[in-house]
C-alpha positions in Angstrom: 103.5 92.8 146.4 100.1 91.4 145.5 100.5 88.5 147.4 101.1 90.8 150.8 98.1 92.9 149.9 96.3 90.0 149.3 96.9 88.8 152.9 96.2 91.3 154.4 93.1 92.9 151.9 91.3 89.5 152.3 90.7 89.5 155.8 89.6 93.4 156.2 87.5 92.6 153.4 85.6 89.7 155.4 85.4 91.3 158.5 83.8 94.4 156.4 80.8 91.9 154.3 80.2 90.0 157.4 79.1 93.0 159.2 76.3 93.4 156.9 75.6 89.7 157.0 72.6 88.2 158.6 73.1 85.2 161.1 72.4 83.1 158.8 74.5 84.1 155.6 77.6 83.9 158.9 76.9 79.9 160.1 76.6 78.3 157.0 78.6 75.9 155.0 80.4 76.3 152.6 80.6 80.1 153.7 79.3 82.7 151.8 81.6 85.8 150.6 78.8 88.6 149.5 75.7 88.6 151.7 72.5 87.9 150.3 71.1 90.9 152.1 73.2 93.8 153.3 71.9 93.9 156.7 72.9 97.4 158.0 70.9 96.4 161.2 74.3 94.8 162.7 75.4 98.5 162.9 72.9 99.9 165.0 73.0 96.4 167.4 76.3 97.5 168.0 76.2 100.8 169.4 73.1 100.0 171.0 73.8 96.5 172.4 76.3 97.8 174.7 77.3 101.1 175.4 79.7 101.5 172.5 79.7 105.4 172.7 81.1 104.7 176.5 83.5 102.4 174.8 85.0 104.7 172.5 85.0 107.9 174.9 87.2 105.6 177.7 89.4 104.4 174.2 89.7 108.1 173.6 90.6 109.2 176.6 93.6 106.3 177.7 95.1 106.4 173.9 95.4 110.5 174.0 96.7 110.3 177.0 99.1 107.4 176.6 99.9 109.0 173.5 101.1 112.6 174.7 103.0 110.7 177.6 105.2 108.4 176.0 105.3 111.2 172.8 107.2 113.3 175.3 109.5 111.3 177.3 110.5 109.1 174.5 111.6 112.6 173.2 112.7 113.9 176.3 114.7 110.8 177.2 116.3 110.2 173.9 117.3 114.0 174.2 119.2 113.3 177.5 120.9 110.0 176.2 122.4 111.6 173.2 122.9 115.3 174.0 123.5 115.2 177.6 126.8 113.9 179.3 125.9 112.4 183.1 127.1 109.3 184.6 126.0 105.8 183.7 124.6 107.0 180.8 125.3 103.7 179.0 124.1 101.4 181.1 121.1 103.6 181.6 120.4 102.7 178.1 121.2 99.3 178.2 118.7 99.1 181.2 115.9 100.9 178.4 116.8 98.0 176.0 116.4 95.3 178.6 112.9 96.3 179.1 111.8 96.2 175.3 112.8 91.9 176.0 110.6 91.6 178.9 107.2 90.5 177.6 104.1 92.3 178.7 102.6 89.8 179.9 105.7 89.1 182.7 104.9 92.2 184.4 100.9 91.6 184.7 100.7 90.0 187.9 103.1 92.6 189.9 101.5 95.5 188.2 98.1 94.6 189.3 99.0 94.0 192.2 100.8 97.1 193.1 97.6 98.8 191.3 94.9 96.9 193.5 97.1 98.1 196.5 96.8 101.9 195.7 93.3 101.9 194.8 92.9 102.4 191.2 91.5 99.1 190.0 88.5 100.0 187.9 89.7 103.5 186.7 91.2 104.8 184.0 94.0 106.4 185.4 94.7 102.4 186.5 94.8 101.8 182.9 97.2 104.5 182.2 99.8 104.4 184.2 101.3 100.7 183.9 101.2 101.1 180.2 103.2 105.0 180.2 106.6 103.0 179.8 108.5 104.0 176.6 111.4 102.1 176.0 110.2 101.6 172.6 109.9 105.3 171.6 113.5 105.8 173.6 115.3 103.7 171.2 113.4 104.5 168.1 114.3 108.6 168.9 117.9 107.7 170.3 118.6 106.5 167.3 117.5 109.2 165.0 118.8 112.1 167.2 122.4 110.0 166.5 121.9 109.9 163.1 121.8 114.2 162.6 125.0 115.4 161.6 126.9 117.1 164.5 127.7 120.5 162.6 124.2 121.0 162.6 124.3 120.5 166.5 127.4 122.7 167.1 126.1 125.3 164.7 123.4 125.8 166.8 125.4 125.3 170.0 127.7 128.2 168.5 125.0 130.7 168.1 124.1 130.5 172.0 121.0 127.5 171.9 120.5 125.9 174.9 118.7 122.9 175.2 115.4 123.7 175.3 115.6 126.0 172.0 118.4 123.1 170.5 115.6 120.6 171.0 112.5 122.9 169.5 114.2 124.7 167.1 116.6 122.3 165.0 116.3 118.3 166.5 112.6 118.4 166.0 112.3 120.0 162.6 114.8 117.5 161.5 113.0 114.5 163.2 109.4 115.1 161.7 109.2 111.5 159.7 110.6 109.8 162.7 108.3 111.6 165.3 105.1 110.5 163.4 106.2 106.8 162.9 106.6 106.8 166.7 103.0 109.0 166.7 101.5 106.3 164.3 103.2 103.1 166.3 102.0 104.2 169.7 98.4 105.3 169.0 97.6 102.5 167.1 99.3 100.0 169.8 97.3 101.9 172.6 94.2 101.4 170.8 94.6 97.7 170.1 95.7 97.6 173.9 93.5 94.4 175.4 95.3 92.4 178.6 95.6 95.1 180.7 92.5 97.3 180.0 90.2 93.8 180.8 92.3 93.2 183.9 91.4 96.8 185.1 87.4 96.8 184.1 85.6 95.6 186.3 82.5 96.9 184.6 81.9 99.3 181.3 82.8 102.7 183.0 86.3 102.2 182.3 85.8 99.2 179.6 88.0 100.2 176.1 86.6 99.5 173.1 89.1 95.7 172.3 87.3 95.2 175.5 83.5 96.2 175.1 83.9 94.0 171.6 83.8 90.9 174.2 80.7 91.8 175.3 78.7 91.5 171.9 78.1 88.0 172.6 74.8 86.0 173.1 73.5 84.7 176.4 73.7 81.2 175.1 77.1 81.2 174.2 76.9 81.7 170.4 78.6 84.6 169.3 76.5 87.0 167.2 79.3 87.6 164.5 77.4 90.7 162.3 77.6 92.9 165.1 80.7 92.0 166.5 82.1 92.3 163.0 80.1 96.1 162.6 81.3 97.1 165.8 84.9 95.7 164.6 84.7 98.4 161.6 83.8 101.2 163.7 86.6 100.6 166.3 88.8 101.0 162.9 88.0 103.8 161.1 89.0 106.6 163.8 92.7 104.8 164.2 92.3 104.8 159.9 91.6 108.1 160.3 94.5 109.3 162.2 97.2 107.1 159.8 96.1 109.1 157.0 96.4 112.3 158.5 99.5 111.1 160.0 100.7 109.6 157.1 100.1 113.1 154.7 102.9 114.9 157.3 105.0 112.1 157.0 104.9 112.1 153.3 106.1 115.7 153.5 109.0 115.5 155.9 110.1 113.0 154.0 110.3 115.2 150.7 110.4 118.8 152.4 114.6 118.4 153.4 116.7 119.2 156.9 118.5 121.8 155.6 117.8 125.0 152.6 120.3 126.9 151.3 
């Protein structure tokens, strides 16, 4: 255990004392953990170097939405496979899990394409759409909503639920720890989202934050590390944010139970 925490604490832990490095404490050899002068400067270059606050707004705006999107047909879907009975419903699924082997990157070329042709290259609703797949959240919800004992299902079938009150009144109470691991997973995948998000910007209206961190580079080439590294920190802390509220309501599903009595 503290050789995983190491791993991963180490790096964080550079990428937070190099953002108050000065160029010179970053290109020097042998390198230099703890900076000679905390240089809080690299902060303010950063939101002021490029229009970070644009940056985060367009981050904002294409991770909620991707987030409610694939939050409810992942539910919605893994609903249908599980509790509804229509034809083909197996090899719809095996179609679902198909997808989750094609790599991202396979699918660039004809997305953009198809994008380009309807006009929303450079918008955010270019960004959004290619990326609303969720076969992921599909398979991670199918496999939860099989896992609820049936009594529980024909209990509630018995007392006269139909599917709209079966799925907000007893699968979704029993599916809170699930739910926000696929909250936590998508949000934070979203957010990190690069490829496609530079394919689509053509210029900083629509540019995500992953993206408007390339632009904190020098005009002679040399990369300018302290802010990058600053502006690295801030693009963390509101997805660090979210995991720990997230990860408070996970905490209690886990302990609060499915069923009283």
């Amino acid at each position: 255990m503290v050789l995983v925490v190491l791993l991963i604490a180490v790096p964080l832990a550079w990428v937070v004392l190099t953002s108050f490095k000065e160029r010179g404490d970053i290109y020097v050899q042998p390198a230099i953990w703890w900076p000679r002068i905390f240089a809080a400067s690299n902060y303010s270059d950063a939101t002021t170097s490029v229009p970070f606050g644009r940056f985060l707004l367009n981050s904002v705006i294409v991770t909620g939405a991707l987030g409610i999107i694939k939050f409810v047909l992942g539910i919605a879907s893994a609903y249908g496979l599980v509790f509804l009975h229509f034809p083909f419903k197996r090899f719809i699924f095996v179609v679902i899990i198909a997808a989750l082997m094609v790599p991202n990157q396979i699918t660039v070329i004809v997305n953009y394409s198809l994008v380009a042709q309807l006009g929303y290259r450079n918008t955010l609703l270019g960004i959004i759409i290619p990326l609303a797949g969720v076969a992921f959240g599909t398979f991670l919800m199918r496999n939860h909503f099989l896992s609820i004992p049936p009594e529980i299902i024909e209990a509630a079938r018995m007392d006269g639920a139909g599917h709209l009150r079966l799925l907000l009144r007893v699968v979704l109470p029993l599916s809170g720890p699930t739910m926000v691991a696929f909250a936590v997973i998508t949000i934070v995948n979203e957010w990190n989202e690069y490829l496609w998000p530079f394919l689509m910007a053509d210029d900083s209206s629509v540019a995500t934050l992953p993206v408007g961190l390339t632009k904190l580079q020098n005009s002679d080439g040399l990369t300018n590390w302290g802010p990058v590294m600053a502006a690295t920190v801030l693009a963390m802390l509101p997805v660090l944010a979210v995991f720990l509220v997230l990860q408070r309501q996970m905490i209690r599903g886990l302990t609060s139970g499915a069923v009283k009595g």
